[in-house]
C-alpha positions in Angstrom: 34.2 8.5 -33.4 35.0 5.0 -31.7 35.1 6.8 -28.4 31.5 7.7 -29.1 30.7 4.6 -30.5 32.1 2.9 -27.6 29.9 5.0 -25.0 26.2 4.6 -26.4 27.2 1.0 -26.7 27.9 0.7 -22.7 25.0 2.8 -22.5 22.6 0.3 -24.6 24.0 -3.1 -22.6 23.2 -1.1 -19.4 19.7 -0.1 -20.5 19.3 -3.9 -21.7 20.4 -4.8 -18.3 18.8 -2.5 -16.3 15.2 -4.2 -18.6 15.5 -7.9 -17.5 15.8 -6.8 -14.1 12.6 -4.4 -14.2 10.5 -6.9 -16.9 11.5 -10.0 -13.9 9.9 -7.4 -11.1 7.0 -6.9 -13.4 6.6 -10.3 -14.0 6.7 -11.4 -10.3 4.8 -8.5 -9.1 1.8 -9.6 -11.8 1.9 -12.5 -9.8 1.5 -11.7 -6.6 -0.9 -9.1 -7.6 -3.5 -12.5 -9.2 -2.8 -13.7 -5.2 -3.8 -10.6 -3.3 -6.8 -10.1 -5.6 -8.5 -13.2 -4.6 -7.3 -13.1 -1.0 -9.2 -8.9 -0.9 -12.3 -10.3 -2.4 -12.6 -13.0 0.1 -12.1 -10.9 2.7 -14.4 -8.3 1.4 -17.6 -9.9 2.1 -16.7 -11.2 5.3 -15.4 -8.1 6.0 -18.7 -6.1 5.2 -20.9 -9.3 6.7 -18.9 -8.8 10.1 -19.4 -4.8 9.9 -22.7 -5.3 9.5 -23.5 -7.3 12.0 -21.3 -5.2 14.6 -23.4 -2.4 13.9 -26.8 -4.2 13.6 -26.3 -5.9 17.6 -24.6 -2.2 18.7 -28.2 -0.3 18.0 -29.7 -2.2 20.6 -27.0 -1.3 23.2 -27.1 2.0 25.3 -26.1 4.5 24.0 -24.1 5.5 27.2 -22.1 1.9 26.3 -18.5 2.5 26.2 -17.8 1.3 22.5 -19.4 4.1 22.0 -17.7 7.5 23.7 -14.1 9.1 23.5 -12.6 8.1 26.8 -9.9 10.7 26.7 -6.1 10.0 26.0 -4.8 10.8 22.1 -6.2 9.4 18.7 -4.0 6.5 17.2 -3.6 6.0 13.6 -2.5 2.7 12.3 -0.8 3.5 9.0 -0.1 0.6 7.0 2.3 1.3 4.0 4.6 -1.1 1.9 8.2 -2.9 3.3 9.6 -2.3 -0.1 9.8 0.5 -2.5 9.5 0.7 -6.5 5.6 0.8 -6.1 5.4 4.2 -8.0 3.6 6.7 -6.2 2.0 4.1 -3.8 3.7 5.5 -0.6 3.3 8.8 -1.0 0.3 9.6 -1.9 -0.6 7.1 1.5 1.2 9.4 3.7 -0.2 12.2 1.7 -3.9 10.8 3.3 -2.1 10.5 6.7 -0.6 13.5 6.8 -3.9 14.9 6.9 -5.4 13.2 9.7 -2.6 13.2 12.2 -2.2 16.0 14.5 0.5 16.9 16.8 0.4 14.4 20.0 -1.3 11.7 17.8 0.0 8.1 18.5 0.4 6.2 15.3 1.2 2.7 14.9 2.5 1.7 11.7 2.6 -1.3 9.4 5.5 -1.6 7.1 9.3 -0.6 7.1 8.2 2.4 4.7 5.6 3.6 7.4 8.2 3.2 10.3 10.8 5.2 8.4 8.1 7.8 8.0 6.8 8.1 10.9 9.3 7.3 13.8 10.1 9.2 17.3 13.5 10.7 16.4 11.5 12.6 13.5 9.2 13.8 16.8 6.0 11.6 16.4 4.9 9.7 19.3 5.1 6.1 17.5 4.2 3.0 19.0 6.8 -0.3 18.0 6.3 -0.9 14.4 4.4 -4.3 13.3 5.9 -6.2 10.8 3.8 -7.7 7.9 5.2 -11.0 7.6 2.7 -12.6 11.1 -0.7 -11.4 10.8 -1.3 -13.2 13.8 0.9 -11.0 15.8 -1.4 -7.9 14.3 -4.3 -9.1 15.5 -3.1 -10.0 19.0 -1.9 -6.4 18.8 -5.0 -4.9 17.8 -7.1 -6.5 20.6 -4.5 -5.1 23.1 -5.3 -1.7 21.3 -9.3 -2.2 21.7 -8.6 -2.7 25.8 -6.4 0.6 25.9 -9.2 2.4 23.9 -11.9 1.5 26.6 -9.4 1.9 29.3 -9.0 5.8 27.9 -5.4 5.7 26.5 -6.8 6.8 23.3 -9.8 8.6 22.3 -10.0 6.8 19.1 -8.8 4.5 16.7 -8.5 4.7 13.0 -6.5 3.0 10.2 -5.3 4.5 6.9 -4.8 2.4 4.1 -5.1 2.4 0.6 -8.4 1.4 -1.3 -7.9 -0.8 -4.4 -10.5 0.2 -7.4 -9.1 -0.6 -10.3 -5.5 -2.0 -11.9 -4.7 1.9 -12.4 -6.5 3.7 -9.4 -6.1 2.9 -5.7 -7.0 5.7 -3.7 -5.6 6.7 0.2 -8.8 6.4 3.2 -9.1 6.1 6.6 -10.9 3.8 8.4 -13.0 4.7 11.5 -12.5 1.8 13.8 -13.2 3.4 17.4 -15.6 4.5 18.7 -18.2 2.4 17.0 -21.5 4.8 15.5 -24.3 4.2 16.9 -27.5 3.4 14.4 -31.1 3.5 14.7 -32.5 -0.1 15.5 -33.5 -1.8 12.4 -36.8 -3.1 14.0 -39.6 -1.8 15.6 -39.8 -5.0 17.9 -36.1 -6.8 19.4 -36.0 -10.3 17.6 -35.3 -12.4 20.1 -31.7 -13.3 21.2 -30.5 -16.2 23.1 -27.8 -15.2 24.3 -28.7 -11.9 24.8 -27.3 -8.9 22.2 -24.7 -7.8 24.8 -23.3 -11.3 25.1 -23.2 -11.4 21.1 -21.4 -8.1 20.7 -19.0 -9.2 22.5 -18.2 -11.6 20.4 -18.6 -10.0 17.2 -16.9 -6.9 17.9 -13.5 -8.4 18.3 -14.0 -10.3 15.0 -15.5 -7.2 13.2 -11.8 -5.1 14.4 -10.0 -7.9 12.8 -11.3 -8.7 9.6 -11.0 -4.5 9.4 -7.4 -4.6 10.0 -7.4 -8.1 7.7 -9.4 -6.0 4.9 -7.0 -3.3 5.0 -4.1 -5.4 4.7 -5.5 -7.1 1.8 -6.6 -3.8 0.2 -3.3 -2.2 0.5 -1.4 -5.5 -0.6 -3.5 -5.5 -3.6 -2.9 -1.6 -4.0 0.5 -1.8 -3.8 1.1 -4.8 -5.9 -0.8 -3.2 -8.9 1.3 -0.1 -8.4 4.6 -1.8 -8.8 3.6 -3.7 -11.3 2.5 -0.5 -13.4 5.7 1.3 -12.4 7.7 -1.9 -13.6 5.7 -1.8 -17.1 6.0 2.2 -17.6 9.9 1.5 -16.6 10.0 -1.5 -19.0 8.4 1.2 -22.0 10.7 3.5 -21.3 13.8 1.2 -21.6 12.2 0.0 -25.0 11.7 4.0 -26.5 15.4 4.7 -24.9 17.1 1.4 -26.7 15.3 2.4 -29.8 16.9 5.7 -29.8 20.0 4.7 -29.1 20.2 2.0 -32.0 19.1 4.8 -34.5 21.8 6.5 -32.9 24.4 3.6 -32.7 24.0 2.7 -36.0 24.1 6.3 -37.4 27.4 7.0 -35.6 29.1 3.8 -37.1 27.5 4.1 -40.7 29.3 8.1 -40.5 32.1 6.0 -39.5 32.3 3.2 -42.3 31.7 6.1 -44.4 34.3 8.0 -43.2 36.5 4.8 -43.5 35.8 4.5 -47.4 36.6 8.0 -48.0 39.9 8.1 -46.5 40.7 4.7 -48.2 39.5 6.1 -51.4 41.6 9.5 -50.5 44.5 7.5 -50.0 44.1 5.4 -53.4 43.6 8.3 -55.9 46.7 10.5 -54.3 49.0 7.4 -55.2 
């Protein structure tokens, strides 16, 4: 019995353990989750401002333009996913989504030591280097490189799959059309006048309309991923608490049976004398 006794005791510190470590995960994830929200709604309306106004400047181009056609070469996938793990079911169900759109002789790009480790070129996929998280500045710099290779034909076109944040409990996998742009209907009947002219000032919002994509995406997936970890860390925490629960009831039956069991031997012993 003191065997047992001695087992679900190891087994309770352990669980106990096992809680601060999770409940300090939760805590710091709850954090950074507070940081990322506000960073994805800034980003948000700047981001649907800069669409917007891509889109608005591109209906008065040609529709022969080049931001507009497949120039040949493979589609590329950007596939941002987390560095760390213990998100719950964050990463798969992202790779789920890209899973879908990639075909054989794809390029892919990805974001994230989970995405690399995923897709990499000794598992067959033609990967480009992996981008780190940590300089965003390094991702954008990349990602205007990527907008010259589209219109020089490398790649037909260019997409990003990333997770959409909705609520603290639903985030859901999408992919982004980056490349080619679509081509709309002009809002107007009659050009408003444009000094300089619209092709000067698509040029220059068409580069800051693929980076606050790629900046909304990051923020969305951040946000995504934060929320996920920081349910898994409270689900992990509840189930800790139900476990330790059980195995007090269970502690303390096993040594009451043995104080019990104690008494009766003592009390064996006394009336043989």
């Amino acid at each position: 019995m003191g065997a047992g006794l001695e087992k679900t005791k190891r087994r309770i510190a352990s669980i106990s353990s096992t809680k601060k470590i999770t409940k300090a995960m939760e805590m710091i994830a709850s954090v950074k989750l507070m940081k990322c929200k506000k960073e994805a709604e800034g980003l948000s309306y700047s981001y649907k401002a800069a669409q917007d106004i891509a889109i608005y400047l591109a209906s008065y181009l040609s529709e022969s333009h080049p931001i507009f056609l497949s120039h040949g070469g493979a589609p590329l996938h950007i596939v941002i996913a987390s560095d760390l793990g213990l998100c719950g079911a964050y990463n798969s169900s992202l790779f789920k989504e890209a899973d879908g759109v990639i075909k054989e002789n794809d390029a892919i790009l990805p974001i994230g030591g989970k995405a690399d480790n995923r897709y990499n070129r000794t598992k067959g996929y033609l990967t480009l280097p992996p981008l780190e998280l940590g300089s965003k500045r390094v991702l954008l710099n990349r990602l205007s490189e990527l907008k010259d290779d589209f219109l020089a034909g490398k790649y037909s076109s260019i997409d990003i799959v990333y997770t959409e944040y909705v609520n603290s409990l639903n985030f859901i996998p999408k992919t982004l059309p980056l490349l080619p742009l679509r081509k709309i209907e002009t809002p107007f009947e009659v050009k408003p006048l444009m000094n300089p002219d619209e092709k000067e000032l698509f040029e220059f919002a068409l580069p800051l309309y693929l980076e606050l994509s790629l900046l909304y995406c990051l923020a969305q997936s951040g946000l995504s991923e934060q929320s996920s970890r920081r349910n898994a860390m409270e689900t992990a925490n509840d189930n800790a608490d139900e476990l330790l629960d059980k195995l007090n009831i269970e502690y303390n039956k096993a040594r009451q049976t043995a104080i019990t069991q104690e008494i009766i031997e003592v009390v064996s012993g006394s009336a043989n004398q």
